[in-house]
Residue, then its C-alpha position, 0 to 999 in steps of 0.5 A: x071520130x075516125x077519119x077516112x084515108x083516100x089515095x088520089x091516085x087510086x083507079x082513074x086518078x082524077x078529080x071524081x075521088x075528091x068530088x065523091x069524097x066531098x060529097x059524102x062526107x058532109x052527108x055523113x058527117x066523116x072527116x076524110x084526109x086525101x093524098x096525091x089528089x089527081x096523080x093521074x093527070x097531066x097537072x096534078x093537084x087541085x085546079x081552079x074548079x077543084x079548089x071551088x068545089x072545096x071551099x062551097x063545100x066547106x061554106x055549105x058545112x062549115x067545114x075545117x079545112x087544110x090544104x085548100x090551095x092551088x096545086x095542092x096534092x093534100x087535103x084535110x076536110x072536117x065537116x060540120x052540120x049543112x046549112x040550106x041557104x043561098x050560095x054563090x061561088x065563082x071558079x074564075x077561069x073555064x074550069x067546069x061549074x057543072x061538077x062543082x055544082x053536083x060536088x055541092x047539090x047532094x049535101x044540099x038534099x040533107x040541109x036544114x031548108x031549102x037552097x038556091x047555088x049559082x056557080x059561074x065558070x065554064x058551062x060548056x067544055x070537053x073535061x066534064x058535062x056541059x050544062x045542057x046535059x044536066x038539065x037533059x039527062x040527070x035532073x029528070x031521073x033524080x025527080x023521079x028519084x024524089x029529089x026536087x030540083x030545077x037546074x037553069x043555064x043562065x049564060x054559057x061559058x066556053x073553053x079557055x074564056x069561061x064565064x058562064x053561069x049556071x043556077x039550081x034550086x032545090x030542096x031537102x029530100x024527104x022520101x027517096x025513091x030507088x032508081x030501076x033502070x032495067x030498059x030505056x024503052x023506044x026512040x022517041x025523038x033524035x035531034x041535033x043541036x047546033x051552038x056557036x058563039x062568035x063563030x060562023x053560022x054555017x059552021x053548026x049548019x055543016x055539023x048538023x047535017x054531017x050528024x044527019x048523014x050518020x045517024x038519020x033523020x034529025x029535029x034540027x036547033x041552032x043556038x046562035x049566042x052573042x059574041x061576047x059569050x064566045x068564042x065556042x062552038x058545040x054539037x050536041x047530039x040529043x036521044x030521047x028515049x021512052x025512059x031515059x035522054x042520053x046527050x053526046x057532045x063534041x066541041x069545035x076547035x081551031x083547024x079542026x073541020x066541021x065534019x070531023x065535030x060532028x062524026x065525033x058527037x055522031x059515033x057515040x050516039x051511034x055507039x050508045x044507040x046500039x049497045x042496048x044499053x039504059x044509060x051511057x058512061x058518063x050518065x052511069x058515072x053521074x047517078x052513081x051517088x044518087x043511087x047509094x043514097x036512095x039505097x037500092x036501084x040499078x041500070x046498065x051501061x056498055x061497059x065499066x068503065x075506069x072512072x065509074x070503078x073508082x068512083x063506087x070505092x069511094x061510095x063504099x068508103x063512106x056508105x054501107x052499100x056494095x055494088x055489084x057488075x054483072x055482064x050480060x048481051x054486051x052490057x054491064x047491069x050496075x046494082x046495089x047489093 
């Protein structure tokens, strides 16, 4: 079988390419080969999050792999048939467990049985979507894209400690449904969500209401973890809206006040809420796989954003589907051809 060539360094350089990559081939069946992987990062190579996303997928497949080693900038992968099962991977520092997770969970629609996969590392961090965004925003469309699928949040993991955990269960997909996207629909319910952990109260109190004096009238949670799942601090900003929930995260740091936390989190939903747009960046970024998949569908984002072209060259290197941008009012209409 011929085997894909892949450049790491291609478009935004990061590691969506071996993610996607990943993904479809143990779908497709297509070995790959990938050099310079994350060219375009400050530590280039694969990170403790991206070496687990490797070895799961390589345990979910039986997979040959090389170059499967810390800072490597090569890999090899040759995969062989998915098996469903019960899968456990720990990526031992904050790397993000939610994008080994969505590295992992598509090939698991394609298995021989139903599978359960518990990762644990960072849950809640500025490099990648935090669980709650997950569980929010991605798994509702993917349901009502036919896929069955329950995410939970077992223990959070914050920057630099990690040690969060999180659980998905699902099964193999038997009818997928295409995705159209065309309108968002109404504002139903806009809230804050205030998380500390070893951190003072009032510190997701002040974040709150800063986000409230931005953005309006907010439903207001505060999540206040033990200690020793700290320390950390987010504020999320949640949008419901009539066909979509959109979530807009900043995270607390050292000598960096409340106030600015919060018009970080609150520009954004701000931006989003304006543009007209059905989905944000890295929501459209997200359903792109899922949507090649089912083979049809469409929705639109504020803009085309550098990660989200690379990542539909990689869908086209592997899948027969071709995604075609149109933009129009402001916004970029995302389908496939």
């Amino acid at each position: 079988m011929e085997w894909i060539e892949l450049d790491g360094s291609r478009g935004e350089g990061g590691g969506q390419i071996l993610r996607t990559a990943l993904s479809l081939s143990m779908i497709t069946g297509i070995p790959f080969a990938i050099e310079r992987i994350r060219a375009g990062r400050k530590k280039p190579g694969l990170l403790r999050q991206h070496l687990t996303a490797v070895q799961a997928a390589a345990a979910v497949c039986g997979a040959q792999v090389e170059g499967a080693a810390p800072g490597s900038q090569r890999l090899r992968f040759q995969p062989g048939p998915i098996r469903g099962g019960d899968y456990a991977f720990a990526i031992g520092s904050a790397g993000s467990s939610t994008l080994v997770l969505q590295t992992v969970l598509p090939a698991l629609w394609f298995a021989d049985g139903p599978s359960t996969l518990r990762v644990s590392g960072g849950t809640h961090n500025p490099a990648a979507p935090p669980a709650d965004f997950l569980i929010r925003c991605w798994q509702p469309l993917l349901r009502r894209m036919g896929v069955t699928l329950d995410i939970q949040l077992l223990r959070h993991g914050f920057y630099p400690a990690g040690g969060g955990e999180v659980l998905a269960s699902t099964v193999p997909v038997t009818a997928w449904q295409p995705l159209q996207l065309e309108a968002r629909g109404e504002l139903r319910r806009q809230s804050a969500i205030g998380i500390v952990a070893g951190v003072p109260v009032d510190v997701a109190k002040r974040e709150m209401q800063r986000a409230a004096s931005q953005l309006g009238v907010l439903d207001e949670e505060l999540r206040v973890l033990p200690s020793n799942e700290g320390p950390g601090n987010v504020l999320m900003v949640v949008q419901e809206y009539a066909n979509i929930t959109e979530v807009f995260c900043a995270f607390g740091e050292r000598g960096v006040p409340s106030e600015t936390v919060a018009d970080r989190a609150a520009r954004e939903a701000r931006l989003f809420r304006d543009s007209g747009a059905t989905v944000g960046e890295y929501l459209a970024d997200q359903l792109l796989l899922p949507m090649a998949l089912a083979g049809q569908g469409s929705f639109t984002t504020p803009a085309l954003s550098l990660h989200l072209g690379t990542n539909c060259l990689v869908i086209e290197k592997f899948l027969s589907v071709r995604h075609v941008f149109e933009e129009s009012d402001g916004v970029v209409r995302v389908s496939l051809a």
